[in-house]
C-alpha positions as CSV (number, residue, x, y, z in Angstrom):
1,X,117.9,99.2,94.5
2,X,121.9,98.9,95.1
3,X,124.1,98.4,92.7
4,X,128.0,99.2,94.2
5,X,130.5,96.9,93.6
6,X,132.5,95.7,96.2
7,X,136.4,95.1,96.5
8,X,135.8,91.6,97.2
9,X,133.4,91.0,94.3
10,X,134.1,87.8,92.1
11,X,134.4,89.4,88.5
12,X,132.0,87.2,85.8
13,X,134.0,85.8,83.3
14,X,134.2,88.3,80.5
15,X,131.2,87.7,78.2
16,X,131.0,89.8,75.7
17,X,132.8,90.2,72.4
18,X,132.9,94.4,72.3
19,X,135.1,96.6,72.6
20,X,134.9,98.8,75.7
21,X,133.5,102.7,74.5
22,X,136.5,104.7,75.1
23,X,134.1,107.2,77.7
24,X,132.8,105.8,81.2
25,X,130.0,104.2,80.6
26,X,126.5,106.2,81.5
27,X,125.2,105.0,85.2
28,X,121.9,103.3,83.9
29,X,120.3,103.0,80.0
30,X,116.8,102.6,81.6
31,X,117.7,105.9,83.8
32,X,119.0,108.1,80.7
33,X,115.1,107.6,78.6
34,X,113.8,109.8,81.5
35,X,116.2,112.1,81.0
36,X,115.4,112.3,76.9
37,X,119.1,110.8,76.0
38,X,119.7,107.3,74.6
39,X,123.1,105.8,75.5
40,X,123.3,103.4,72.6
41,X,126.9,102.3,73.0
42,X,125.4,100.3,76.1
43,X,122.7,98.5,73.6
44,X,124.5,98.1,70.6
45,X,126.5,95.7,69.6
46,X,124.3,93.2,70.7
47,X,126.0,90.9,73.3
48,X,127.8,87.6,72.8
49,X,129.2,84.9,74.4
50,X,132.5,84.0,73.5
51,X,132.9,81.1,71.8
52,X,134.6,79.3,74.8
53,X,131.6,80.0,77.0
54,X,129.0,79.1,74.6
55,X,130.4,75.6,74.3
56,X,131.1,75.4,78.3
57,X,127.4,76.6,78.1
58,X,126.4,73.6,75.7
59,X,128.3,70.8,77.5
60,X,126.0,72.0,80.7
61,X,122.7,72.0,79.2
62,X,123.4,68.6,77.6
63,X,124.1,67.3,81.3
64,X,120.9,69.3,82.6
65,X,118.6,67.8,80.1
66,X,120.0,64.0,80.5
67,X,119.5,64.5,84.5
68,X,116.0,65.3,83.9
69,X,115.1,63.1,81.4
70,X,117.0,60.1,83.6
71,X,115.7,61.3,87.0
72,X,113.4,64.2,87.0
73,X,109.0,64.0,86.6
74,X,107.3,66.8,87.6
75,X,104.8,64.7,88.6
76,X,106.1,62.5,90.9
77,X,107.8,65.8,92.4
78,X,104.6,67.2,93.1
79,X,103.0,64.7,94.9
80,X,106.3,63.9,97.2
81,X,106.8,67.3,97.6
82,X,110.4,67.2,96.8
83,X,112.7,67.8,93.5
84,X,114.7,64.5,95.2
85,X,118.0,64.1,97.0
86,X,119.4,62.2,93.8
87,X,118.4,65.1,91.7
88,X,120.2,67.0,93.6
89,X,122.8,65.5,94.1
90,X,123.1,64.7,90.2
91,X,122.9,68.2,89.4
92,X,125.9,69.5,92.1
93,X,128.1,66.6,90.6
94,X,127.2,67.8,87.4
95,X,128.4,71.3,88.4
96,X,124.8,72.9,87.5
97,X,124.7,73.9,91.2
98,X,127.7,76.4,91.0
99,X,127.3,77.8,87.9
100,X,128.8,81.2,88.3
101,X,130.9,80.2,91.6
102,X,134.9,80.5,90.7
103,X,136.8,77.5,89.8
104,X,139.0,77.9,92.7
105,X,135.8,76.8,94.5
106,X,134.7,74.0,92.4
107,X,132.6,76.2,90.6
108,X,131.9,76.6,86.7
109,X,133.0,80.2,86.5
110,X,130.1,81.4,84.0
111,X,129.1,85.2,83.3
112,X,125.6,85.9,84.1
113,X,124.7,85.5,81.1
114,X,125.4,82.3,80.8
115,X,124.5,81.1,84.0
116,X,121.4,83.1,82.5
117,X,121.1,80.9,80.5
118,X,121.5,77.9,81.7
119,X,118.9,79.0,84.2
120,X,116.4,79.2,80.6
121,X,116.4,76.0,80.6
122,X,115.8,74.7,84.4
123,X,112.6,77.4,83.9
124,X,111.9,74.9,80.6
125,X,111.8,71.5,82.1
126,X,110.4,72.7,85.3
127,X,109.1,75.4,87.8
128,X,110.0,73.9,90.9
129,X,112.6,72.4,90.0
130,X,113.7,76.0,88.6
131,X,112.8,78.0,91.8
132,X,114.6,75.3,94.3
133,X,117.9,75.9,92.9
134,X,117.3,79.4,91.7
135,X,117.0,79.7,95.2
136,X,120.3,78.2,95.9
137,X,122.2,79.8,93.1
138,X,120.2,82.8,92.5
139,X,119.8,84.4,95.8
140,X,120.5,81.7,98.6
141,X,124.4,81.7,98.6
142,X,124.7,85.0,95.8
143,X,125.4,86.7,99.5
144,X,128.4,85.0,100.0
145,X,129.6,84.9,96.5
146,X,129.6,88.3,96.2
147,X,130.5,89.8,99.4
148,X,132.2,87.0,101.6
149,X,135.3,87.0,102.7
150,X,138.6,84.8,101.6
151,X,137.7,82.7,104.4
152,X,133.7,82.6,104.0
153,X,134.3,81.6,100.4
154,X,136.2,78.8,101.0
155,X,134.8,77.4,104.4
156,X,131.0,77.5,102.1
157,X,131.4,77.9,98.4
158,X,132.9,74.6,97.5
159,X,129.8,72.5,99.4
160,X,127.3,74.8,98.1
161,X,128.7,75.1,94.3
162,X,128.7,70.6,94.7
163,X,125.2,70.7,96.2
164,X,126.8,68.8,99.0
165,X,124.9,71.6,100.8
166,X,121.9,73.6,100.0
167,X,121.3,77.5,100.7
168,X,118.5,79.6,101.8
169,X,117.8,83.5,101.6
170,X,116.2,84.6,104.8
171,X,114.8,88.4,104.5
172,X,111.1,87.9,104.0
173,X,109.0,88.3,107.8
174,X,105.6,88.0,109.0
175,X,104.6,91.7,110.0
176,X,106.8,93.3,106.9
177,X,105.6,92.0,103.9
178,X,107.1,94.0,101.4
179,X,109.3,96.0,103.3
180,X,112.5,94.2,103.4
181,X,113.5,98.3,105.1
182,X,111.7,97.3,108.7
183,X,113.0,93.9,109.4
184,X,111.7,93.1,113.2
185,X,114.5,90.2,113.5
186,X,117.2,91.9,115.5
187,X,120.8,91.0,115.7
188,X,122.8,92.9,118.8
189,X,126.4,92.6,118.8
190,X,128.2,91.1,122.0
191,X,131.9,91.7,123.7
192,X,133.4,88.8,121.7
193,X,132.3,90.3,118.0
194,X,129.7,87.2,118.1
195,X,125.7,87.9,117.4
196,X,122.7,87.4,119.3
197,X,120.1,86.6,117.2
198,X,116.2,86.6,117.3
199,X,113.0,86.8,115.2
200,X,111.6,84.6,112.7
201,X,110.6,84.3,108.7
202,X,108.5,83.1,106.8
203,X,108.3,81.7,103.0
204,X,112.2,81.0,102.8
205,X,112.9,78.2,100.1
206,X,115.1,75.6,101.7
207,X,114.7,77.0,105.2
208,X,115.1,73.6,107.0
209,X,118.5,73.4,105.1
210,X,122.2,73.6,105.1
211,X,122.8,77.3,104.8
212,X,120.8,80.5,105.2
213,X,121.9,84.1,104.9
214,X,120.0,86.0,107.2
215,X,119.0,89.4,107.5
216,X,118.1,91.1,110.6
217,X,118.7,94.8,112.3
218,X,120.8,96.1,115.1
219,X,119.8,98.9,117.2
220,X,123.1,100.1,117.2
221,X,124.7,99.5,113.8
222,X,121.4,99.1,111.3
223,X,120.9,96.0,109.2
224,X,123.1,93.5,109.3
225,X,123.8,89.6,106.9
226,X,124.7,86.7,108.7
227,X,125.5,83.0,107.4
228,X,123.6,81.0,109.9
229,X,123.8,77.3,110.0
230,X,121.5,74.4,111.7
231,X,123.8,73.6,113.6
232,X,123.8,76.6,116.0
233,X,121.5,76.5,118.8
234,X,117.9,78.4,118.4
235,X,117.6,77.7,114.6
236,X,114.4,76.1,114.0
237,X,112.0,75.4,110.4
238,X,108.9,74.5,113.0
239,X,106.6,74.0,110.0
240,X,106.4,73.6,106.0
241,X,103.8,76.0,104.3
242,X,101.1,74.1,102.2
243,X,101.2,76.2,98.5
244,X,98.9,75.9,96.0
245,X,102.2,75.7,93.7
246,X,105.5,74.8,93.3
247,X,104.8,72.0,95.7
248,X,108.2,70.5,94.9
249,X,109.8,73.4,97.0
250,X,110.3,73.0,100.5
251,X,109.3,76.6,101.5
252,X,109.7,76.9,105.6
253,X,108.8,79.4,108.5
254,X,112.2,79.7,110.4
255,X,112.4,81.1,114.1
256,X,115.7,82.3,115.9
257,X,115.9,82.1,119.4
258,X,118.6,83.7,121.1
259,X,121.5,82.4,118.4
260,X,124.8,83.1,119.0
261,X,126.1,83.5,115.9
262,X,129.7,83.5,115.7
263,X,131.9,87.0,114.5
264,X,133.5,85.1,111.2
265,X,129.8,84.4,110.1
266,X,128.9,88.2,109.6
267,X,128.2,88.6,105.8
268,X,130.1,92.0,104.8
269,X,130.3,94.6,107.5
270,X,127.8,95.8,110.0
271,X,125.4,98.0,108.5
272,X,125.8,96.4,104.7
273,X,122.4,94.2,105.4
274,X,120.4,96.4,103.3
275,X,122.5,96.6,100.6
276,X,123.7,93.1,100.5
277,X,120.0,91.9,100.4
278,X,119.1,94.4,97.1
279,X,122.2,93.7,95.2
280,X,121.2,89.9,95.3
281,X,117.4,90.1,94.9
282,X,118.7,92.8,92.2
283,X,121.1,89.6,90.2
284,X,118.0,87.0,91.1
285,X,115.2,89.3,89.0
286,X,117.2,88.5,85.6
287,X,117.0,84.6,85.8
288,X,113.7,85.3,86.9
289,X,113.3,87.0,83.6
290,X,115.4,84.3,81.8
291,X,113.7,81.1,83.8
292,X,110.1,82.7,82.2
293,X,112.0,82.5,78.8
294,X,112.4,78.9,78.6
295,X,109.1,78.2,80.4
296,X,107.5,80.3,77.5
297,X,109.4,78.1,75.4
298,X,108.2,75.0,76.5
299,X,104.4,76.3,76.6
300,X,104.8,77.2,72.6
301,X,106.1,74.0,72.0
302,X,103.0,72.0,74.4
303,X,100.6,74.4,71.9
304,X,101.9,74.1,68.5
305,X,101.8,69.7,69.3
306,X,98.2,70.4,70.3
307,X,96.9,72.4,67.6
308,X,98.3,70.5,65.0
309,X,97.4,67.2,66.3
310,X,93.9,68.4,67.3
311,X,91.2,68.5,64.7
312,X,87.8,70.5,64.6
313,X,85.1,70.4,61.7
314,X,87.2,68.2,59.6
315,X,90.6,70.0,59.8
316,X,93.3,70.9,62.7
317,X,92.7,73.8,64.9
318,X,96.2,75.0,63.9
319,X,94.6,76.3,61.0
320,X,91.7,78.9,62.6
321,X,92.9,82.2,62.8
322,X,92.1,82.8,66.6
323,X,94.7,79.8,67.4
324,X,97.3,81.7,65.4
325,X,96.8,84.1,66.7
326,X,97.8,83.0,69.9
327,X,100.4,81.5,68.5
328,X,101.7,84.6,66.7
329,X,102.0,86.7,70.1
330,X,103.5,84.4,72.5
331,X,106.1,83.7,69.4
332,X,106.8,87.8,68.8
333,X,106.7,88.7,72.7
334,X,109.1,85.8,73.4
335,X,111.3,87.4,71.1
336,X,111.6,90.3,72.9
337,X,111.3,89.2,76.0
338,X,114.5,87.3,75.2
339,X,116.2,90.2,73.6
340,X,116.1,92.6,76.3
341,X,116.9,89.8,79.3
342,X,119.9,89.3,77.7
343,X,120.8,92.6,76.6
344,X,120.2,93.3,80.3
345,X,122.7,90.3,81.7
346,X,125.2,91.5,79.2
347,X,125.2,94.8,79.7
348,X,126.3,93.3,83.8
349,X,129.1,91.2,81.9
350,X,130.4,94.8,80.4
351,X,130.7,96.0,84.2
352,X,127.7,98.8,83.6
353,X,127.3,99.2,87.3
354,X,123.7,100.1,87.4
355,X,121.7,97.8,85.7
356,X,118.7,98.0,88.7
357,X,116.3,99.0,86.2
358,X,116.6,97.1,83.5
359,X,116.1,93.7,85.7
360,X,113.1,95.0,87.4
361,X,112.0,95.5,84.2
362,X,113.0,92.2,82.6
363,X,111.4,90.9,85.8
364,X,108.4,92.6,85.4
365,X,107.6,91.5,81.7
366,X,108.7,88.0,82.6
367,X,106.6,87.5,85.3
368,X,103.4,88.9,83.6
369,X,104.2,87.5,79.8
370,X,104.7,84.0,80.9
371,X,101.3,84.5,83.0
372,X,99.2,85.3,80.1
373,X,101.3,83.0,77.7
374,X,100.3,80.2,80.1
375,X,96.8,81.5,80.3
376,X,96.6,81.0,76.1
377,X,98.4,77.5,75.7
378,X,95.9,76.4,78.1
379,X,92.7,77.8,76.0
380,X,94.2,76.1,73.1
381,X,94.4,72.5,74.8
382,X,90.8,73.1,76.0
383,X,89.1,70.4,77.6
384,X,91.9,68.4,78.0
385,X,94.5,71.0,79.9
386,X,91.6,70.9,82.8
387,X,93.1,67.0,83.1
388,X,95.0,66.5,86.0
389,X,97.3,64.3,83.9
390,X,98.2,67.1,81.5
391,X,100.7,69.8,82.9
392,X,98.9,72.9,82.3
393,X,97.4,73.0,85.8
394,X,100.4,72.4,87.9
395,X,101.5,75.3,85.3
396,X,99.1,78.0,86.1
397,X,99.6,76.7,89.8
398,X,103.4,77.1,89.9
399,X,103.9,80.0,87.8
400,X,101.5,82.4,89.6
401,X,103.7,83.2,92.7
402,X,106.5,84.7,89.7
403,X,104.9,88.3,89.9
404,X,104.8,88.5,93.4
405,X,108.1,87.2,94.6
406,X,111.4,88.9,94.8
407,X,109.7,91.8,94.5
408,X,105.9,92.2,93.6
409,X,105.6,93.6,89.6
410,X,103.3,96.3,91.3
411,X,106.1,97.7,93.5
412,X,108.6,96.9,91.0
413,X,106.5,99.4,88.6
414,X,106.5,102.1,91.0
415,X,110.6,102.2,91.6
416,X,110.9,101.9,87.6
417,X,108.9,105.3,87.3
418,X,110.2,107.1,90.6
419,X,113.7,106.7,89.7
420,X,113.7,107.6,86.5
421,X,111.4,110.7,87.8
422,X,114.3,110.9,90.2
423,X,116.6,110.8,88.3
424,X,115.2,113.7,86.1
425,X,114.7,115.9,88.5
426,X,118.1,116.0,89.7
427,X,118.6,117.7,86.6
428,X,115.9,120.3,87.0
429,X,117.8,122.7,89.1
430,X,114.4,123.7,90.7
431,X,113.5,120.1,91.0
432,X,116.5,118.8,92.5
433,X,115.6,118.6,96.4
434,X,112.4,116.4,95.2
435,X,111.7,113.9,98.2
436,X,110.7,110.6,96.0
437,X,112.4,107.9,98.6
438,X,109.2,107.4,100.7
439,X,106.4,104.9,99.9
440,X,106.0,102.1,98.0
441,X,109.2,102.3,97.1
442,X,111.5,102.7,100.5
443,X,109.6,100.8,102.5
444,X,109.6,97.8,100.1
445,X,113.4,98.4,100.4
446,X,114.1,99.3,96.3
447,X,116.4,102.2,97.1
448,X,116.9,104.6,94.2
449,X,120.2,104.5,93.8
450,X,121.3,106.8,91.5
451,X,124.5,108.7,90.2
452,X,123.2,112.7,90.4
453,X,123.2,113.7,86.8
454,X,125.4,116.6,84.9
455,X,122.9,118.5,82.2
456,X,124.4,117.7,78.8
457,X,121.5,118.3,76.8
458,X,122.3,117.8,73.4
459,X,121.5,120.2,70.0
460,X,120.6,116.8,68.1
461,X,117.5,114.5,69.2
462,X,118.7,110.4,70.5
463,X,118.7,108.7,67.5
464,X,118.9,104.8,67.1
465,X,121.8,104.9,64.7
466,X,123.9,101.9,65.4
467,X,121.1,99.4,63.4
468,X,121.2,97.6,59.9
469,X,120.1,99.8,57.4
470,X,117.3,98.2,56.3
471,X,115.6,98.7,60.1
472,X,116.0,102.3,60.6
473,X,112.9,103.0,59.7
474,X,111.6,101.3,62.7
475,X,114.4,102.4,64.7
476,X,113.4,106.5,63.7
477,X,110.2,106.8,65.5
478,X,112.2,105.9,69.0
479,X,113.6,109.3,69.1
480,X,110.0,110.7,69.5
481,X,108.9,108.1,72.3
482,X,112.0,109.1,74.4
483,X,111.5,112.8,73.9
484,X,108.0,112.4,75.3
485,X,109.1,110.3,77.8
486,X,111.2,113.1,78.5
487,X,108.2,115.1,78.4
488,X,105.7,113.6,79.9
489,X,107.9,112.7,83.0
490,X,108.8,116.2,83.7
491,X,105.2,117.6,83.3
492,X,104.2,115.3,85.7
493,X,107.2,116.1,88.3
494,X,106.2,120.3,88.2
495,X,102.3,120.0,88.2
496,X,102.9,117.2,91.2
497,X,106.1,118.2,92.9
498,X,106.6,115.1,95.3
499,X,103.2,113.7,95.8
500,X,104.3,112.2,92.2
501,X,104.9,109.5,94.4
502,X,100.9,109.4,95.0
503,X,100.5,109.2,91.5
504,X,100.5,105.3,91.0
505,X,98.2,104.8,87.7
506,X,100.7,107.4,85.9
507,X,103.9,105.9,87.1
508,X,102.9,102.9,86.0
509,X,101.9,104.4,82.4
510,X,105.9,105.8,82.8
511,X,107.2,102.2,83.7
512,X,105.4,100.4,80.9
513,X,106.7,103.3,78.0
514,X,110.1,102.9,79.5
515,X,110.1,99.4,79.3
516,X,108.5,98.9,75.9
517,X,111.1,102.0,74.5
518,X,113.9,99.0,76.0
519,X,112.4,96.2,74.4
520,X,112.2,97.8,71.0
521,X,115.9,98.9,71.5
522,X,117.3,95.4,73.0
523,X,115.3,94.3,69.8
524,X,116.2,96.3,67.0
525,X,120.6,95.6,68.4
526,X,119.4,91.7,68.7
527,X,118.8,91.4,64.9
528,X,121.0,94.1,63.5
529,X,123.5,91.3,65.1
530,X,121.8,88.4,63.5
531,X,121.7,90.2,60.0
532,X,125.3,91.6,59.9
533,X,126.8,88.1,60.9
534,X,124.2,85.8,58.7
535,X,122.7,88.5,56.0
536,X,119.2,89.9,55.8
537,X,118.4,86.9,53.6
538,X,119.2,84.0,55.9
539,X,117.4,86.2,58.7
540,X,114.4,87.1,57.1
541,X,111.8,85.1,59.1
542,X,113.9,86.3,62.3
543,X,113.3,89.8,61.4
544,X,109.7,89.6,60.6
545,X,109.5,88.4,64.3
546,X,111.3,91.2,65.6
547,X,109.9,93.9,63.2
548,X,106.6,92.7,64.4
549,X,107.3,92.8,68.1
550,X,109.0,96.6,67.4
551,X,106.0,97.5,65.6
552,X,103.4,96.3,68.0
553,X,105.5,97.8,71.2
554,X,105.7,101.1,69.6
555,X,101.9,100.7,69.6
556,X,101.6,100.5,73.1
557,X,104.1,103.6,73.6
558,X,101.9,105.8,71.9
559,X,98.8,104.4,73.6
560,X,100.7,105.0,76.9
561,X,101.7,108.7,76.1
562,X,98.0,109.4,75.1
563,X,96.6,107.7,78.5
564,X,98.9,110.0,80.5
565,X,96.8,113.1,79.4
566,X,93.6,111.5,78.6
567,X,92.2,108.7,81.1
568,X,89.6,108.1,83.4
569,X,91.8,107.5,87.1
570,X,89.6,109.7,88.7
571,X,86.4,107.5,87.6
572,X,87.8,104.5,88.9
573,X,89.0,105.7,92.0
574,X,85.8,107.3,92.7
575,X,83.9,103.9,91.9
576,X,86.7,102.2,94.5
577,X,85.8,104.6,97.0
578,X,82.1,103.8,96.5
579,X,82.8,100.4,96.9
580,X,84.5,100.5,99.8
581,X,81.8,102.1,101.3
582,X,79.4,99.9,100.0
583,X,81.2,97.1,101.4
584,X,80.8,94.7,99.0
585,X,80.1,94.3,95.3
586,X,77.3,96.1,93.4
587,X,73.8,96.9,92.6
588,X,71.7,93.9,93.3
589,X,69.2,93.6,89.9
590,X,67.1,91.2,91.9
591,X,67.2,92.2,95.6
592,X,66.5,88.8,97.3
């Protein structure tokens, strides 16, 4: 994953109200757990919006919930197959469709975080709605915004930012799958600086469009953006794919035949493809994460109107201990689901460069919370969720794609673990010339991009310090889960050497400690800045929440750690094996 800035990068609107740590920020929080140290001037104080952007913020989510109240039903939308031209056009003259573009452009000018957050709330009212301008915003015209030119901004940004024109993130192809690396498109440069295009993609949200950045590889220069138009001869969207979701997203197979695409079209310069398409996939994984926030949102809300309204054997079913359950969980891992997203998008506001991991990770959890969060609220409605008329099914129908796009969770796992074993064994003098680039994670195009570490080991352990007192004891046993992490990670880089890359069970062990040691963190700052600005009194209920989620996710670190050394992998890759071999199922216990 790449994470270097750019000269022409539009800076976010400052977001945070912290003073800047008087060192250079570490290259990566995420990155520094494998390496036993915990930078906590990244986590702690927890992140703000200023006050000017939290009202700017307000104004924008007023407009977004009048537009869909006025205009906007997910039902209609799924049976014409279309979020509608006049919601679209509501939303651009609303400014909701240029939420982080500059002013100068007819933007809003937001931070990520609050365009973040505004993106919480499109993931509330809607999944397709959601993923058609996350597409847009998120990754479709992202390109442009952060490495166009003067001239690229100005000739696009102010149609795309008014929704007077819709854009489209071409990388995904039929042969590559996951491997954004091995495009087959090809792009050869010609005597007038122009581009000859040809290939073809498929899945690309608002492919028939306005606008797509394209991705595609030169023989002689390597990968290579370009802002292709429909205007330009040899651009076709020959067919609309039939999904079982999200059927209010116009998701197209595009073909390029011999385009000429014209030199002041090329995104960056020649050979930045690669990078260009992982910073913005990179930026799109935390409104992934956020957008699963507000859907979780509205699914708690759908199950606590259910429950209570809903009676069994003379009372309601909010009352039976396996319904609050339910209710309990999605409540606590919302929390710190939400913490760490946005101790993720602020930690981007602050200008820490390398923030790669932590949105995988957001996008990770995200994906796979709002999944089984979705999978509850429907048991709860029972019979009646199975109703076409009830929105739980187009639920479960949209929100399934989430873990596999922009980057499936599996891969995503696999890139968490490898870089932070990466990064580790930079350190290791005798570890240093590890090769960990090569499968899953290469050819699914998540580069480790890391800064090549100096050994500053220190005499004292990482301690959590920077927390209200009354929460260090949940904050002390942190400093033993990094130290194993620690550990752990670099038994498993000397007994394996590289083919820790093979080792996909235990990376993913590695991912899921790292990313439950962040969640407690991004917790534990999130109300130590709700209890020094309100009081531990007025935040009690809040900090049973969070005390609850540390408490449960320090569970699962330990249960981790112990799986690392004591599982059965070799079982159930046996059994695999056998299967495979079998071709089929199992033992028959009546052989017909």
């Amino acid at each position: 994953m790449v994470s270097e800035t750019n000269s022409e990068h539009t800076a976010p609107r400052a977001a945070v109200d912290v003073p800047q740590p008087d060192e250079p920020v570490e290259p990566s929080f995420a990155k520094s757990l494998f390496l036993g140290e915990l930078p906590q001037d990244l986590v702690t104080p927890y992140p703000r919006l200023q006050r000017d952007e939290r009202q700017h913020v307000a104004r924008l989510l007023r407009d977004l919930r009048r537009i869909a109240d006025e205009l906007y039903d997910p039902a209609v939308v799924e049976q014409q197959r279309w979020v509608g031209d006049d919601v679209i056009a509501a939303l651009g003259e609303a400014g909701l469709l240029g939420l982080y573009v500059d002013e100068a452009y007819g933007g809003q000018g937001l931070s990520q975080t609050g365009y973040c957050r505004v993106s919480e709330e499109f993931g509330r009212i809607d999944a397709s709605l959601a993923v058609v301008t996350g597409v847009h915003q998120s990754i479709g015209y992202k390109g442009i915004h952060l490495f166009g030119s003067q001239e690229q901004k100005e000739r696009f940004l102010p149609d795309l930012a008014a929704g007077r024109k819709l854009a489209g993130f071409a990388l995904t192809e039929p042969t590559t799958g996951s491997d954004a690396y091995d495009l087959q498109t090809r792009a050869e440069p010609e005597s007038d600086g122009a581009w000859r295009l040809n290939g073809e993609k498929r899945w690309i949200g608002n492919g028939n469009r306005d606008v797509l950045v394209v991705f595609a590889r030169s023989e002689t220069q390597g990968h290579v953006a370009l802002i292709v138009t429909p205007d330009l001869d040899g651009v076709d969207a020959p067919f609309r794919y039939d999904t079982l979701g999200l059927r209010g997203n116009d998701l197209r197979h595009v073909t390029f035949s011999d385009v000429r695409v014209p030199p002041e079209n090329v995104l960056g310069e020649p050979g930045d493809g690669f990078r260009i398409a992982m910073n913005v996939l990179n930026n799109g994984r935390m409104s992934l994460g956020t957008g699963a926030v507000g859907a979780v949102k509205k699914l708690i809300d759908l199950s606590v109107e259910h429950v209570h309204r809903r009676e069994q054997f003379g009372q309601p079913i909010a009352e039976f201990e396996l319904v609050q359950e339910k209710i309990a969980w999605m409540t606590t891992q919302l929390y710190g689901l939400e913490a760490t997203s946005y101790l993720t998008t602020g930690m981007m506001d602050r200008g820490v460069d390398d923030v790669s991991l932590e949105s995988a990770m957001v996008k990770i959890a995200g994906t796979e919370f709002l999944w089984y969060a979705a999978n509850r609220s429907f048991q709860l409605a029972g019979g009646e969720a199975y109703m076409n008329d009830q929105p739980y099914a187009r639920i479960l129908r949209d929100i399934r794609i989430f873990p596999i796009f922009e980057g499936a969770n599996d891969v995503l796992r696999a890139f968490v673990a490898l870089s932070g074993l990466k990064v580790l064994g930079d350190e290791l003098e005798e570890l240093e010339e590890l090769d960990l680039l090569s499968a899953p994670v290469r050819s699914s195009g998540l580069v480790l991009d890391h800064v090549r570490s100096r050994v500053r080991r220190r005499v004292a352990p990482p301690r959590l310090t920077h927390v209200h007192p009354q929460l260090r004891p949940l904050a002390a046993p942190i400093t033993d889960q990094i130290q194993q992490l620690r550990a752990s990670s670099e038994d498993l880089l000397r007994r394996h050497g590289s083919d820790v890359k093979t080792q996909q069970l235990q990376q993913k062990r590695l991912a899921h400690i790292a990313m439950d040691v962040t969640g407690q963190v991004a917790t534990l700052s999130r109300i130590t800045a709700a209890m020094n600005a309100d009081g531990a009194d007025a935040t009690a209920t809040e900090r049973f929440i969070a005390e609850t989620y540390v408490r449960r996710a320090a569970g699962r670190v330990t249960e981790q750690l112990e799986r690392l050394e004591d599982n059965d992998d070799a079982a159930m890759l046996q059994l695999a094996r056998v299967t495979y071999r079998r071709g089929g199922s199992g033992f028959e216990l009546y052989p017909g």
